[in-house]
N, C-alpha and C positions, 0 to 999 in steps of 0.2 A: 434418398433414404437408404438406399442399399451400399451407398458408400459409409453414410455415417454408423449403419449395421457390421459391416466388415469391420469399421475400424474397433469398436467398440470391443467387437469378438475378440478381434486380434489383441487388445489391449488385456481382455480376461483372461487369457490363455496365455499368455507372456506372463499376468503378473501369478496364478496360480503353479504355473510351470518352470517358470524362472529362466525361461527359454523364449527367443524367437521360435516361430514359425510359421511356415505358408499353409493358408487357409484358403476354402473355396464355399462357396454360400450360394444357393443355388432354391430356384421356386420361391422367395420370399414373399408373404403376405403379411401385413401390418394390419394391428385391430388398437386404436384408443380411445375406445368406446369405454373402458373401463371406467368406473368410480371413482378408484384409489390407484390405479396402475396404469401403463401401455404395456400390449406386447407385441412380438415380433415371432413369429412362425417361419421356418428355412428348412435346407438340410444341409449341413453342417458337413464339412469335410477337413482332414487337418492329419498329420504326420507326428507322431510321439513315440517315444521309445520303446514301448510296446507295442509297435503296430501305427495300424492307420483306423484313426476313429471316423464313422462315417454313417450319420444318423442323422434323423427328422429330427428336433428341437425346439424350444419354444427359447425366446431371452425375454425376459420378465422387466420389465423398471416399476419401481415401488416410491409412492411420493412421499415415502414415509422410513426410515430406519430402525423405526418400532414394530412395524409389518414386515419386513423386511426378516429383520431376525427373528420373530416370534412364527413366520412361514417356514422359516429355514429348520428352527430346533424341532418344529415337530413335523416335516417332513425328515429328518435324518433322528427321529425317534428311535428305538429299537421298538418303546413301547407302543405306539401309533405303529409301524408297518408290521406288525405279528398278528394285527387286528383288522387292518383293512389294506387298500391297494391305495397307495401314494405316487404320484411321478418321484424317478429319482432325480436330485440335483447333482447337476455333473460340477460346475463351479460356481464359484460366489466371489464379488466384490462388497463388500457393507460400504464404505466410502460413496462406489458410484453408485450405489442404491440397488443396485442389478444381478440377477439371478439365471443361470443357464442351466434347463433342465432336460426333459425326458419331454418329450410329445407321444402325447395319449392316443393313440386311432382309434376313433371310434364315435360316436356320436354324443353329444352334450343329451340330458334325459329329456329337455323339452322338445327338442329334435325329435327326439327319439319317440317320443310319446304320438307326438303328430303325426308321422308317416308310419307309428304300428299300432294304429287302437285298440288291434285284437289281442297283443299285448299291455297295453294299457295298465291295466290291473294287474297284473305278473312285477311289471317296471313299478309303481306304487310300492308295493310289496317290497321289493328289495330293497328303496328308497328307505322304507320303514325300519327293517331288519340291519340295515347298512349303520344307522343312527344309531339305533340301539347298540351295537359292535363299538360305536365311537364312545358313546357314553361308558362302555364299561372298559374301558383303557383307565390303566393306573395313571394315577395322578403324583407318586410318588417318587419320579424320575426327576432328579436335580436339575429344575432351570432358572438359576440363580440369576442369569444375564436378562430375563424377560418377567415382564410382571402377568401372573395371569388370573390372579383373582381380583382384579379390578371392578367388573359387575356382580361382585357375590352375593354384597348389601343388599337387599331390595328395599331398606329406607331410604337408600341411598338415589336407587332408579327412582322410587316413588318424588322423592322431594325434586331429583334435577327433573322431571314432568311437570312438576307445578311450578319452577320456576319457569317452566317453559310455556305453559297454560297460563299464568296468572298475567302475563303481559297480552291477552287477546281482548278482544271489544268485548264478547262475550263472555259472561262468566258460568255457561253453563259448562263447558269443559271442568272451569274448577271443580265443582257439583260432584260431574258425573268422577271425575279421577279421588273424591274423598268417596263414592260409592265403591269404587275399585279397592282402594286399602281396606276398607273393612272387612271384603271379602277375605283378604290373607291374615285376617288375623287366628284361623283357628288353621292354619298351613303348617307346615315342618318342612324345613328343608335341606336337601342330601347336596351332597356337592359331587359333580362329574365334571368330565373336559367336554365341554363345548364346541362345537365347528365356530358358530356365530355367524355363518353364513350358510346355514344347509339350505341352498334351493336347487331347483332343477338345473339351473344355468353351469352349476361348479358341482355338476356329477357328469364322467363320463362313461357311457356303458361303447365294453369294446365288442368286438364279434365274438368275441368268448367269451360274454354273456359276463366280463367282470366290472363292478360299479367302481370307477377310480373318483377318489374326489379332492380337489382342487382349493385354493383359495384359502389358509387358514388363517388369512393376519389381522380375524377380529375373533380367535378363539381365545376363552376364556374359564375360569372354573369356578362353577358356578351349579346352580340346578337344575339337572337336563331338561326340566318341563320349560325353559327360555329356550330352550333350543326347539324344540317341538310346536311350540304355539308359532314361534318364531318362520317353522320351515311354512305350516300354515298356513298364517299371514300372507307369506312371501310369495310362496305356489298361488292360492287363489288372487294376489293383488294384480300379481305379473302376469299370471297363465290364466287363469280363469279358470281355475282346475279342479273342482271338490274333488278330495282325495282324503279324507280325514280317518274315513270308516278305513278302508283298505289299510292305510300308512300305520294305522292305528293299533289295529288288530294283530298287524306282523309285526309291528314295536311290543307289543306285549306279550307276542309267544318267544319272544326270545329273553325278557325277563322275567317270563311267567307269574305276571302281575298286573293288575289294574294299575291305569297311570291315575291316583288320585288327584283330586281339585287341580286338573286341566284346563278346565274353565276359566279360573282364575286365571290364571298365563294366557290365554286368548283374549280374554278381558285387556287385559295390562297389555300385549303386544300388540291388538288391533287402532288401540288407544292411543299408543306410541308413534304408530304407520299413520293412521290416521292427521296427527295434530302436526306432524311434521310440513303438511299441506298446506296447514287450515291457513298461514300469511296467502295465498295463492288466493285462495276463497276471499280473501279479506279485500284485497284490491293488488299486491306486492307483481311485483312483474314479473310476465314467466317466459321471457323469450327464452331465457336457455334454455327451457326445458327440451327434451330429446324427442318424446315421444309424444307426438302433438296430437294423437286419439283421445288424451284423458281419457282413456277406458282405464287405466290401474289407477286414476283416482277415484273414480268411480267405485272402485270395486273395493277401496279402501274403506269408502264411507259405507257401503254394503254391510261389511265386518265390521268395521265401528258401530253399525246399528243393531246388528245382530247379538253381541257379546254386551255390551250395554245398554238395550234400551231405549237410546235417544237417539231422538229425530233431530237436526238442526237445520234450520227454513233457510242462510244463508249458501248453507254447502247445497241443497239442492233447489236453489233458485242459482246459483253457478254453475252446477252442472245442466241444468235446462237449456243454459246462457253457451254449454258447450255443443247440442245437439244431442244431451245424453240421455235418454226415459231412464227412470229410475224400476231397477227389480230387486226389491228388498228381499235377502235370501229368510 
């Protein structure tokens, strides 16, 4: 691996540079646990006409060319980094799909969360204030090359859920997602930039107590309350985290406003997390799965019970099936 990393470098550097030269790669650690990506963690050494560059680094691969640049244009924002802390990108290849950036030091927030509880609620708080900072970035920076209001619609999320419900054995999911629409029908909605991924995992807080956040190649612009029900979702599915009052309350002192019909966006995203499952429940196979606790399924159908309502005798006769007691929050 560390050959096929050297080369790789060397190839980005050459074509960004238009130059040879000798590089040295030094502590490498590999993580492709990602979703949508691999990365590669080093520290980087190399010889350039100004000097000698010589930094920690992350190289990025993106299984996608749409992530890829839709990461890039708004990590080299003006308007994103005057608002919050980004890594910088040192170079790019779009072809090889791969990105060399800045390595953040410091702890990822669920890290960070677990080993200081007595900051706990401090870390919340900034998570909350950090979004808010993200939401009120102008949206009217030319990025012609990237599409980003793709989920603006909500008839549009609304209808691909039911096509994606209405193929289950069950049809109470249909039921419960026409009880969902109704809810948004006395809704208004603002448009902001989206993370599209704000969880704990893609924030990291450094010893200087700053929040950098990471991962932007499912942002979108759209209405900040997806982005919020959204971080919710996510923190409680994967962390087991109530954190809603906290995150909540310093989201709103910084717009100095109630976040109206939030609800409804919990509703709709727990919904969302949820149904993504429910083949799993049904009989579908799940050896690939990673984390073989089902505890985040568990904790999905939690929030699916919670924001809608219903109960369904399949998904916890499955989780029984996993060793899991049910605690409806």
């Amino acid at each position: 691996m560390n050959v096929e990393v050297h080369k790789t470098v060397e190839q980005l550097i050459k074509k960004n540079k238009r130059k040879n030269t000798d590089i040295e790669i030094k502590n490498l650690q590999t993580n492709k646990d990602g979703f949508n990506n691999n990365i590669a963690m080093f520290h980087l050494t190399y010889f350039h006409d100004e000097g000698v560059f010589s930094n920690n680094v992350v190289l990025k691969e993106f299984s996608g060319n749409l992530m890829l640049s839709k990461e890039l244009t708004l990590l080299r924002s003006n308007a994103v980094n005057s608002c919050i802390n980004t890594p910088t990108v040192y170079f790019v290849d779009i072809d090889m799909g791969i990105m060399l950036m800045e390595y953040v030091k410091g702890d990822t927030l669920d890290r960070y969360i677990t080993s200081n509880s007595a900051d706990r609620g401090l870390a919340f708080g900034k998570f909350g204030t950090t979004l808010a900072h993200i939401h009120s970035i102008s949206t009217e920076e030319d990025h012609d090359d990237i599409d980003l209001r793709h989920k603006n619609d909500i008839h549009f999320y609304l209808e691909s859920l039911k096509n994606r419900v209405s193929k289950f054995e069950n049809s109470i999911y249909v039921n419960c997602l026409q009880n969902i629409s109704k809810k948004f029908r006395d809704v208004s909605f603002t448009e902001a930039l989206n993370h599209g991924d704000y969880h704990f995992g893609n924030t990291i807080i450094t010893n200087e107590n700053k929040l950098y956040i990471l991962d932007w190649e499912k942002a979108f612009i759209g209405d900040p309350r997806f982005d919020i029900a959204n971080s919710l979702t996510l923190g409680y599915s994967w962390f087991g985290l109530c954190f809603k009052e906290i995150m909540v309350d310093a989201y709103q002192s910084i717009i100095n406003k109630k976040i109206e019909h939030l609800e409804c966006f919990e509703a709709l995203s727990s919904f969302d997390s949820f149904t993504k499952v429910v083949p799993l429940i049904q009989g579908a196979d799940d050896s690939h799965i990673r984390d073989r606790s089902f505890e985040w399924l568990k904790r999905r159908y939690e929030l699916f019970v919670k924001h809608n309502g219903t109960r369904i005798n399949e998904a916890e006769e499955y989780l029984l099936s996993k060793g899991l007691p049910l605690s409806i929050l």
